[in-house]
TORNU-587351 format. One line per field, with one value per residue (C-alpha): residue number from 0; residue in one letter; x, y, z. Coordinates in steps of 0.05 Angstrom, whole numbers, plus 5000, padded with zeros to 4 digits. Example, Ala and Ser with C-alpha at 12.3 -4.5 7.8 and 13.67 -1.06 7.14 Angstrom:
BEGIN
num	(0,1)
residuo	(A,S)
east	(5246,5273)
north	(4910,4979)
up	(5156,5143)
# end
This chain:
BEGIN
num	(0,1,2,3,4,5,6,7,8,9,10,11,12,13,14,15,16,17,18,19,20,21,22,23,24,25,26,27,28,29,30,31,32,33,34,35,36,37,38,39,40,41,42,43,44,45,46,47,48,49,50,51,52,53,54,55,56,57,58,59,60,61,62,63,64,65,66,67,68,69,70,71,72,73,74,75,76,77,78,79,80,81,82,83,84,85,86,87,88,89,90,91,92,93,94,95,96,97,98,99,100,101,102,103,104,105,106,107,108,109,110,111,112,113,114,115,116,117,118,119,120,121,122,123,124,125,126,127,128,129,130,131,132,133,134,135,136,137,138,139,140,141,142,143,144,145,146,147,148,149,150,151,152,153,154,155,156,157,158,159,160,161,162,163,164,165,166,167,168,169,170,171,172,173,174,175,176,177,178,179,180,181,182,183,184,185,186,187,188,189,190,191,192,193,194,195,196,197,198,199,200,201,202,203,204,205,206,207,208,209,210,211,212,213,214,215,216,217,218,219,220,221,222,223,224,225,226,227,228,229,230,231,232,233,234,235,236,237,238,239,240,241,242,243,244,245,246,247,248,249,250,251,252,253,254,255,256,257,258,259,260,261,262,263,264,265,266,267,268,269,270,271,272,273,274,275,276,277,278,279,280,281,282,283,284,285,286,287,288,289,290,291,292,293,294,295,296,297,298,299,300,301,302,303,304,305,306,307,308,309,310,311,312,313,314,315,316,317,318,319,320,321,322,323,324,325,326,327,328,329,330,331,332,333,334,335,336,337,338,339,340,341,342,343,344,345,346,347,348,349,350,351,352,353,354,355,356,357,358,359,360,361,362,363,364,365)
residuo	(X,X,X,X,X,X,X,X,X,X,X,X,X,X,X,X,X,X,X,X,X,X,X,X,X,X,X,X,X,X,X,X,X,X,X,X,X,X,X,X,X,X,X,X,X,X,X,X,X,X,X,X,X,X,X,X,X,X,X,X,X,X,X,X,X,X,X,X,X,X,X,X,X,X,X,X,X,X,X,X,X,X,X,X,X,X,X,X,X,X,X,X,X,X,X,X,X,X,X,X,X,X,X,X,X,X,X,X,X,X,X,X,X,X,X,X,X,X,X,X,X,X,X,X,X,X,X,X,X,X,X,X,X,X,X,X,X,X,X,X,X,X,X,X,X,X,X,X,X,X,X,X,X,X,X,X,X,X,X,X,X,X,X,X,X,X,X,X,X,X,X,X,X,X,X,X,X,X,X,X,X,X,X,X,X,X,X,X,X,X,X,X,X,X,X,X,X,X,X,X,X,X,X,X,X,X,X,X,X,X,X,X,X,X,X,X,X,X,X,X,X,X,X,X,X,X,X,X,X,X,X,X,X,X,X,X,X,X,X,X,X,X,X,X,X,X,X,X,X,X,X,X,X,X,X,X,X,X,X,X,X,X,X,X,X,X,X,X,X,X,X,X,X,X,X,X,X,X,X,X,X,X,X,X,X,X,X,X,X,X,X,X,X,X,X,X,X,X,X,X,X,X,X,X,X,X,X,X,X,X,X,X,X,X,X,X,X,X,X,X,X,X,X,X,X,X,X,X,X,X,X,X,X,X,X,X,X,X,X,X,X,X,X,X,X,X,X,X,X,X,X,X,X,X,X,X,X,X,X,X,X,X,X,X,X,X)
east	(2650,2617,2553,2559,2561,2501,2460,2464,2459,2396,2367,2389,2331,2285,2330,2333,2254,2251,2295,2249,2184,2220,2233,2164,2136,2186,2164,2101,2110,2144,2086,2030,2078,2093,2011,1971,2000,1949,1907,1919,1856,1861,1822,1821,1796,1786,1810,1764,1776,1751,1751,1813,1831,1905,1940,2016,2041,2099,2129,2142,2154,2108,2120,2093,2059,2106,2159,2208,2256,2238,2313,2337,2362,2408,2451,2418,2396,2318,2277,2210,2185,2108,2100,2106,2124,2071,2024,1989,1998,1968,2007,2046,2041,2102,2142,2215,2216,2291,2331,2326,2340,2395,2350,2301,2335,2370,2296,2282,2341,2329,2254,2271,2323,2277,2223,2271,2286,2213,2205,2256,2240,2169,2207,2252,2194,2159,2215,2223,2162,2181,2248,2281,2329,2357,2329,2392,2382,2316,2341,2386,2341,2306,2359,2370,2294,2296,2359,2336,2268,2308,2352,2289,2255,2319,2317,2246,2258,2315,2273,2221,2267,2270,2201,2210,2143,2104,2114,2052,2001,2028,2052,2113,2164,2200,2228,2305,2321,2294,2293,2356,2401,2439,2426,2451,2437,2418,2402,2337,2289,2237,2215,2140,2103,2037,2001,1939,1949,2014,2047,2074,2134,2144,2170,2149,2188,2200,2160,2095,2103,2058,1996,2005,1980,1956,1884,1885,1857,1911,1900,1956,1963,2016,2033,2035,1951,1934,1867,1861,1853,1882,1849,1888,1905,1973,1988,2057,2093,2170,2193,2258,2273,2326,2390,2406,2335,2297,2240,2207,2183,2107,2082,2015,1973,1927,1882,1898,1847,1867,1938,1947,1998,2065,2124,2179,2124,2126,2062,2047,2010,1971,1947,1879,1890,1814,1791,1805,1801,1854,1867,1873,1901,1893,1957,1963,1959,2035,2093,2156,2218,2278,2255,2216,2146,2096,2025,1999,1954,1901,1908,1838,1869,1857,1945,1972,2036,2078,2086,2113,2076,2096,2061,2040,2002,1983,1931,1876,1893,1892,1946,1952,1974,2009,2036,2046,1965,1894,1831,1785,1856,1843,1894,1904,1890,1903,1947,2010,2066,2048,2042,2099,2081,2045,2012,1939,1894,1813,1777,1777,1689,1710,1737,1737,1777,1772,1725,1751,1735,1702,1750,1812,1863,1931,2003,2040,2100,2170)
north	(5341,5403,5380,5320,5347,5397,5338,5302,5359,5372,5292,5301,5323,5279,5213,5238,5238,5166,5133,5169,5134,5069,5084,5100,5034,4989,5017,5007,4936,4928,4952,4919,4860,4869,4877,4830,4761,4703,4672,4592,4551,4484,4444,4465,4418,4436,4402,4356,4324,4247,4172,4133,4062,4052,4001,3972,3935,3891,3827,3760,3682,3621,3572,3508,3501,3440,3420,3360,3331,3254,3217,3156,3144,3074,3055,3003,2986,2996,2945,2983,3044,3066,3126,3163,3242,3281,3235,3262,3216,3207,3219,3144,3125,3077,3110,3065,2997,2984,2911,2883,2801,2806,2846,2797,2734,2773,2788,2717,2697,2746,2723,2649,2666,2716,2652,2616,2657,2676,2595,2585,2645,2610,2550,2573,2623,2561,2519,2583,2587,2518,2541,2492,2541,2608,2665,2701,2652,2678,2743,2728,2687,2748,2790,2740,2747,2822,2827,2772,2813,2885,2863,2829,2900,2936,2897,2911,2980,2981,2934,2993,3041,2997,3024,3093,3132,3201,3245,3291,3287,3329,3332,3290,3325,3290,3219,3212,3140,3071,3001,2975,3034,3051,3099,3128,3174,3237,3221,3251,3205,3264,3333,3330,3392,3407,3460,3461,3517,3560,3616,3676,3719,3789,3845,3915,3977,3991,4063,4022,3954,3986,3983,3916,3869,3782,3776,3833,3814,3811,3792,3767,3763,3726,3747,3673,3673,3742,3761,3716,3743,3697,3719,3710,3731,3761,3698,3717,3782,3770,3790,3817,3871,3860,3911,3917,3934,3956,3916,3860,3806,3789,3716,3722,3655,3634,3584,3537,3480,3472,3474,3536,3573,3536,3544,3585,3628,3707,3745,3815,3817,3873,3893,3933,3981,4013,4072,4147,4205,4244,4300,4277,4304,4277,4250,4284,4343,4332,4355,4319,4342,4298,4279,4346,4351,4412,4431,4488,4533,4573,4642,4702,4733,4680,4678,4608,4589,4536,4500,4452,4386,4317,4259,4206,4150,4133,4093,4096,4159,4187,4225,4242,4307,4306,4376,4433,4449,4451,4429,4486,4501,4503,4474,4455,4391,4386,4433,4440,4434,4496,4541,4582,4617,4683,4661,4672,4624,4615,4545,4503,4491,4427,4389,4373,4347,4282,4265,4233,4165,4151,4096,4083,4026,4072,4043,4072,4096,4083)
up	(6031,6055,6020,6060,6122,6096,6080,6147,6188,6156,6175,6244,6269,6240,6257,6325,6338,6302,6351,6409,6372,6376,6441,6463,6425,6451,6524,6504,6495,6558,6597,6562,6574,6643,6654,6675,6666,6636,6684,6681,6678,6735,6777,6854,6911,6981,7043,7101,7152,7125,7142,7129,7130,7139,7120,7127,7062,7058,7027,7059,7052,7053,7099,7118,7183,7196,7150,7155,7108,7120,7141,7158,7236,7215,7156,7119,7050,7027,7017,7004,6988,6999,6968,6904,6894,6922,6958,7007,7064,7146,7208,7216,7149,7130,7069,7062,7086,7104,7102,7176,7167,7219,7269,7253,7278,7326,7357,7354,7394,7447,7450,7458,7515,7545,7545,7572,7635,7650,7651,7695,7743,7754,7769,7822,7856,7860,7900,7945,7963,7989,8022,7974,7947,7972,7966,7932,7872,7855,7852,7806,7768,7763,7740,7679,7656,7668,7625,7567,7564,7562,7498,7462,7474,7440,7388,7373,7375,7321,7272,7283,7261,7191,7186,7169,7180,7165,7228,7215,7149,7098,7023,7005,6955,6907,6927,6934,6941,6915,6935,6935,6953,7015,7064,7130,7178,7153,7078,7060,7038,7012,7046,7083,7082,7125,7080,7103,7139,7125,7151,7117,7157,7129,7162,7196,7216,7288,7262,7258,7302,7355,7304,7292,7348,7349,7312,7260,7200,7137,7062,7024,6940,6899,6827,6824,6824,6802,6826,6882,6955,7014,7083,7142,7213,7252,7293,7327,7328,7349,7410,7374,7323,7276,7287,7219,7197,7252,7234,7273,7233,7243,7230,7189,7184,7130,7110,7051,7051,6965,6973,6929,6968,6965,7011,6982,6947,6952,6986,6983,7056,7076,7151,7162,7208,7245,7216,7228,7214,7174,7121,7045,6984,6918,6896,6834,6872,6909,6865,6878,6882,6910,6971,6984,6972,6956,6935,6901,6962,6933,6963,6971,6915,6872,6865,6887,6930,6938,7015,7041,7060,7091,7063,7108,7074,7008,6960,6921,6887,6948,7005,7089,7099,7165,7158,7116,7104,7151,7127,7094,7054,6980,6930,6857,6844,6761,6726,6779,6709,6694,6753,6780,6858,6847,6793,6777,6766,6748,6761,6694,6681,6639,6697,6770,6824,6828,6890,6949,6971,7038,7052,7025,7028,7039,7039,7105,7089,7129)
# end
């Protein structure tokens, strides 16, 4: 036991000034680790003032510049139709033919008694003129031909509502009846669309109805025709806003001489706005977090920091900075996943910002 104890006195010393060399090493590391940190290689852009074309996107409904569904005004049974499913047709063009015999002979009746009284009417101004009858029997005589010619005219009128016809030229939908059946008042016959020229109603937020005004230009495309481009103009903008959305809806018309916008269709419509000036990030640039926004600012040091920014409008790759940064202000462009604030960084040779277009077609944002 003594020997023991001997023995380990002896290595004391010598375990003593190992732990201090580990001890000096291990600091060692800590420093060369707490050194300089590695610089990260990105791409840096700086910010200018540059031309900007705004515009306001949104998504609204064809509709036809006049639309009808065609109806009968009388119960009656058809006799004719003119017209097959999708004709094109004129203003006044008969399409259903209804059964009028009754109205018919009716008509002839009245016209026969209406003959009748004009005859006699002639008869009895003549023999007044004479003072061979009074003058109160003319009047009355009068009265009858008056009355006879009133119920002929009626008649005429409901026989010419047998003849149901096109109220504007347009494109008939699908026909609902044939000869043969019955129909009354309010049974549609077939819908009648005017799609020459349509109309496409979308809305805009209360935030941006005062840049939209009657005349600017608007283009429209439908993933119905992908890679077609429909020109148009803003027609009407409503008087209105709507209290659940705060958006007034603006009435955008366009031209469709071959019928390739349909009612019922869905139009992603955008509105030029003129061109300004404004400060633009790339969009790869903006890191986003939540709702909260932030670039990468390149400080004299060469360090970077993180601020702030509010993002106005985007497209084309391309961002307005309404606040949060100045023009002249440097920031990193590519490379943002890997940078923490403080951090150091060097411009990467083997690739640039991406430049900035001189005009830009941006999306403004609610």
């Amino acid at each position: 036991m003594t020997d023991s104890r001997a023995t380990m006195s002896r290595f004391a010393p010598f375990a003593l000034a190992a732990a201090c060399l580990c001890l000096a090493a291990c600091s060692d590391d800590g420093a060369a680790a707490r050194g300089d940190a590695p610089v990260e290689a990105v791409t840096t852009t700086t910010l200018a003032m540059k031309p900007w074309h705004d515009r306001i996107r949104a998504l609204g409904t064809v509709k036809a510049r006049e639309s009808v569904d065609v109806t009968a005004k009388v119960s009656e049974t058809v006799e004719q139709v003119h017209f097959d499913s999708g004709d094109e047709v004129e203003k006044g063009a008969p399409l259903v033919t209804l059964s009028g015999q009754q109205q018919r002979a009716a008509l002839a009746a009245a016209q026969a008694a209406a003959t009748e009284a004009e005859r006699l009417y002639n008869r009895q101004r003549e023999l007044a003129a004479q003072q061979l009858v009074a003058r109160a029997a003319l009047d009355a005589q009068r009265a009858t031909r008056d009355s006879t010619r009133a119920q002929a005219a009626q008649i005429q009128a409901n026989l010419r509502d047998r003849v149901i016809r096109a109220p504007f030229a347009g494109r008939l939908g699908i026909r609902q009846v044939s000869p043969g059946a019955l129909v009354t008042p309010g049974t549609v016959i077939a819908s009648l669309d005017d799609i020459a020229r349509v109309h496409v109603d979308f809305p805009v937020p209360e935030t941006q109805m005062e840049q939209v005004a009657v005349g600017q230009r608007l283009t429209g495309t439908t993933a119905a025709l992908p890679g077609r481009e429909f020109e148009g103009t803003v027609s009407v903008v409503d008087v209105r806003l709507d209290p659940a959305t705060r958006a007034v809806t603006v009435r955008g018309d366009f031209d469709n001489a071959d019928r390739a916008l349909r009612p019922g269709m869905l139009v992603q419509v955008e509105i030029e706005r003129p061109e300004r000036q404004a400060l633009l990030a790339p969009e790869i640039s903006i890191v986003q977090v939540g709702r909260d926004s932030f670039v990468y600012r390149v400080r004299d040091d060469g360090t970077v920091e993180q601020v702030s920014v509010t993002i106005g409008a985007r497209g084309q790759g391309q961002a307005e900075i309404l606040e949060g940064l100045a023009p002249g202000d440097r920031i990193v462009v590519d490379g943002t996943g890997k940078l923490r604030p403080g951090d150091r960084i060097r411009e990467d040779a083997a690739a640039t910002a991406p430049p900035t277009p001189r005009e830009a077609a941006p999306t403004a944002e609610d």
